[in-house]
N, C-alpha and C positions, 0 to 999 in steps of 0.2 A: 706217451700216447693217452692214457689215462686224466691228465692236467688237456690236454689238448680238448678230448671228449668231453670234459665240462665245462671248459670256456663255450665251447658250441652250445651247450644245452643251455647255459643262462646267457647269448645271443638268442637263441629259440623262444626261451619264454620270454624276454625284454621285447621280442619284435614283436610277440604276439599281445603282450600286453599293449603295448603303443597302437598295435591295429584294433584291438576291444575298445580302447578309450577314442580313437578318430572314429569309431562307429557311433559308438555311446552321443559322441557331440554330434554327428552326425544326424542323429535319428532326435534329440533334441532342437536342429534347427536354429539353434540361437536361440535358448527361450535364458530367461536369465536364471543366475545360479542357485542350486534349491534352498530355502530360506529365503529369498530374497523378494518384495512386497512390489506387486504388479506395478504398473502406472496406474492410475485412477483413469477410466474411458468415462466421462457422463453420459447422458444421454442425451437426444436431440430433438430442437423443438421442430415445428413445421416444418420452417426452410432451410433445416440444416444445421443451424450456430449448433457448439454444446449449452448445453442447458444447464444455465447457473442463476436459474430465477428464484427468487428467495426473500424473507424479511431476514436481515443479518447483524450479530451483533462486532463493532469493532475489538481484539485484543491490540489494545497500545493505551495511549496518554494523548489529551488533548492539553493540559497543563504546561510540561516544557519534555519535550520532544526529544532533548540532550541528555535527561536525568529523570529517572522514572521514579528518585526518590520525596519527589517533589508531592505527591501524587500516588495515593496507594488504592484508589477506585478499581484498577484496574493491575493485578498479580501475575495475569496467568499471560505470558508475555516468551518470545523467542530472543535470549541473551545475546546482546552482540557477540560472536565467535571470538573476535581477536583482539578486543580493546575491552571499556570498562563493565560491560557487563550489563549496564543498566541504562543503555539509549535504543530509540527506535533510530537510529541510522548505523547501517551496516557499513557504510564507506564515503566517507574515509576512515579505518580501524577504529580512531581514538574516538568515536563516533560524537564528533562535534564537526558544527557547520564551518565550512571553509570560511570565513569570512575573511575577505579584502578590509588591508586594516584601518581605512576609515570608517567600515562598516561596521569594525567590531569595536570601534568608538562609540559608534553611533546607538548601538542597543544597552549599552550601562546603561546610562541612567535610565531607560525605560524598565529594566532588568529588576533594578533596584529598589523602583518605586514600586513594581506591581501590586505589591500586597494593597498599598494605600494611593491608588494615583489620582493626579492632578489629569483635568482633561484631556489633555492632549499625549497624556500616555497611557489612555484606557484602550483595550481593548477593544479591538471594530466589533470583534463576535458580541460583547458585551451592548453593545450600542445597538443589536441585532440586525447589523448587516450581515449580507452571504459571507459564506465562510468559505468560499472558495479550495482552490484546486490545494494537495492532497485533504486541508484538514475536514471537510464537510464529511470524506471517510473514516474520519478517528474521533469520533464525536458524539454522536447519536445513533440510535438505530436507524439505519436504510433498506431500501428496499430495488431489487432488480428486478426488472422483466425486460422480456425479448418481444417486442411486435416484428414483423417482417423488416428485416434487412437496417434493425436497428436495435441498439442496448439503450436503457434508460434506466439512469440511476434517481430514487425518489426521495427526498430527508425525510426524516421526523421531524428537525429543527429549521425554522427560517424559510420555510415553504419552497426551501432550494430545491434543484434537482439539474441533470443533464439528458439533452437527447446526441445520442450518439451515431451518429449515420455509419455502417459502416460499405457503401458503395463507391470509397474512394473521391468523394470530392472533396475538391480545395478545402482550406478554410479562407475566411472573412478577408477583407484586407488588412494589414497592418494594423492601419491606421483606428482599426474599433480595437478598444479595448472592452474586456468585462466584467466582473465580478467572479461568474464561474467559468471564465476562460470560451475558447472554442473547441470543441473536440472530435476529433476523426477516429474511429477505430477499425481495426481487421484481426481478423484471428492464424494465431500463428498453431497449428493446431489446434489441440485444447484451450489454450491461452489466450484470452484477451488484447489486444495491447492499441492502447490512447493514444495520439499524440493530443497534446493540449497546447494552445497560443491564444493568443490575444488576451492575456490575462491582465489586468489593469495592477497595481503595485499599493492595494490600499487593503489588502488581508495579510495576514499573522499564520503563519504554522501554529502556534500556542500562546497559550495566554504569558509567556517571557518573550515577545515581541519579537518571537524569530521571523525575519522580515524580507524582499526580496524585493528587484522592480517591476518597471512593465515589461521590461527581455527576459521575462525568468520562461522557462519551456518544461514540461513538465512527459516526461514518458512514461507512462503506468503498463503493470502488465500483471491481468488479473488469471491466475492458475489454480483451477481447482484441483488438491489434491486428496479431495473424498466426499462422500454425497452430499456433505455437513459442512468441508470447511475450503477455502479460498486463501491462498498465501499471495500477498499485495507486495509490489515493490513498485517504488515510484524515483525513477531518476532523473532529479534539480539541477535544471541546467540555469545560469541568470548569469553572464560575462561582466555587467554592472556593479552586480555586488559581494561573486562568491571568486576566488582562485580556481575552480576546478571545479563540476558537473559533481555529487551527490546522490546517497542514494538511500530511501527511509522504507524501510519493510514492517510491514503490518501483516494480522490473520484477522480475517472473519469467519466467524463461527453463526450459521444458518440458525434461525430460532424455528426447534422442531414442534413448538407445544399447538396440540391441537387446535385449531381456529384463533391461531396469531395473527396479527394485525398491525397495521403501521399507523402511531396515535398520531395527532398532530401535537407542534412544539412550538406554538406560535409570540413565545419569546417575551415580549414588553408589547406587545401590539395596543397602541390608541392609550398606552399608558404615560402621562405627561410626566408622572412624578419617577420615573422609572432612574434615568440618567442621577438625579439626584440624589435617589435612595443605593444604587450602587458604587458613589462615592463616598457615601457617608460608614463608616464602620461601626461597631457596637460601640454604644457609649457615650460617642460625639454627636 
């Protein structure tokens, strides 16, 4: 009788415990578990967008994209997770570009010469053409603003920039290619997101001639997660040159200093000796 009476009484307190904790979740609602760091809400401009208007500085490498060791300007960087530690592309793991294997012929010798190149394997950015879709974000400081029912990204460098509609129209035909692509945006929430086409196939991710064509497509999707900073991923789609779609992740970090400003970076402009003097290295 006794063993009987206490199996009951720790049924009693177990049921009563289970009914304290379905209250407890209860009367929390779903909020997430204590300790654990809200989502970031921005705030909103006129018509609504969130508001991620800002002069920004990129964390990555505009050098070579694969290998951060190339390239120490820039430390303060988000480790690929599952592969070597030291690329801005998160996938495919090993964070190196898929390249189709004529393609990954075709970037040796450009690879090899960089340090010293022969014309034809200088870098476009160097020639100060636009730097096109992702790297004009891994580059220099930019700058965002929101006018009505549009995003606009502004360089410091090469006098580039994008207007971004986002009311859902098409883009261009095919048939225009362009420098800094075409781009359509809508917001998935908080979040940004490009589609980019019409890119023409005559810009470099980095100065190691990571390289793509005029099918490359590019999906960006910009999330801010705090007043300050912006976590960037951008997924390389190009059937011409890579095996599989790509995906390169970047942060910007907002420049908070009082009365900042976006300088211009107007590159080699109207300088004839330019090209020459960036082939020539010390000494020669």
């Amino acid at each position: 009788m006794a063993d009987q009476r206490g199996r009951a009484a720790l049924l009693v307190v177990g049921a009563t415990a289970v009914a304290l904790w379905c209250a407890a979740a209860a009367a929390a609602g779903g909020q997430a578990p204590s300790g654990a760091a809200p989502a970031y809400t921005p705030p909103r401009t006129s018509d609504g967008q969130p508001d991620i208007q800002g002069i920004y500085n990129p964390i990555g490498t505009f050098y070579n994209i694969q290998d951060l060791e190339f390239q120490s300007l820039y430390q303060d960087f988000t480790p690929n997770p599952a592969g070597r530690g030291r690329s801005l592309i998160v996938d495919p793991p090993d964070g190196k570009i898929p390249y189709q294997p004529w393609a990954a012929e075709k970037v040796k010798p450009i690879y090899a010469q960089h340090a010293d190149p022969t014309p034809q394997y200088l870098d476009p950015n160097a020639r100060c053409f636009p730097q096109g879709v992702p790297r004009h974000l891994n580059n220099r400081e930019f700058e965002i603003f929101q006018p009505r029912g549009h995003v606009v990204v502004l360089n410091m460098a090469h006098h580039t920039y994008r207007v971004i509609p986002l009311d859902g129209s098409p883009h261009v035909p095919d048939d225009i290619k362009l420098w800094m692509g075409d781009s359509r945006g809508r917001w998935d929430g908080n979040a940004l997101v490009v589609d980019v086409g019409n890119l023409n196939d005559q810009t470099w991710f980095d100065v190691m001639a990571s390289f793509h064509s005029d099918a490359m497509r590019v999906t960006e999707r910009f999330t801010p997660v705090s007043a300050d900073t912006i976590e960037y991923r951008a997924v390389i789609t190009d059937p011409k040159v890579y095996t599989r779609p790509w995906t390169l992740a970047l942060r910007f970090q907002r420049n908070t200093e009082y009365g900042a400003e976006l300088y211009e970076e107007a590159c080699f402009e109207a300088n004839e000796r330019a090209l020459e003097n960036m082939l020539r290295r010390p000494g020669r």
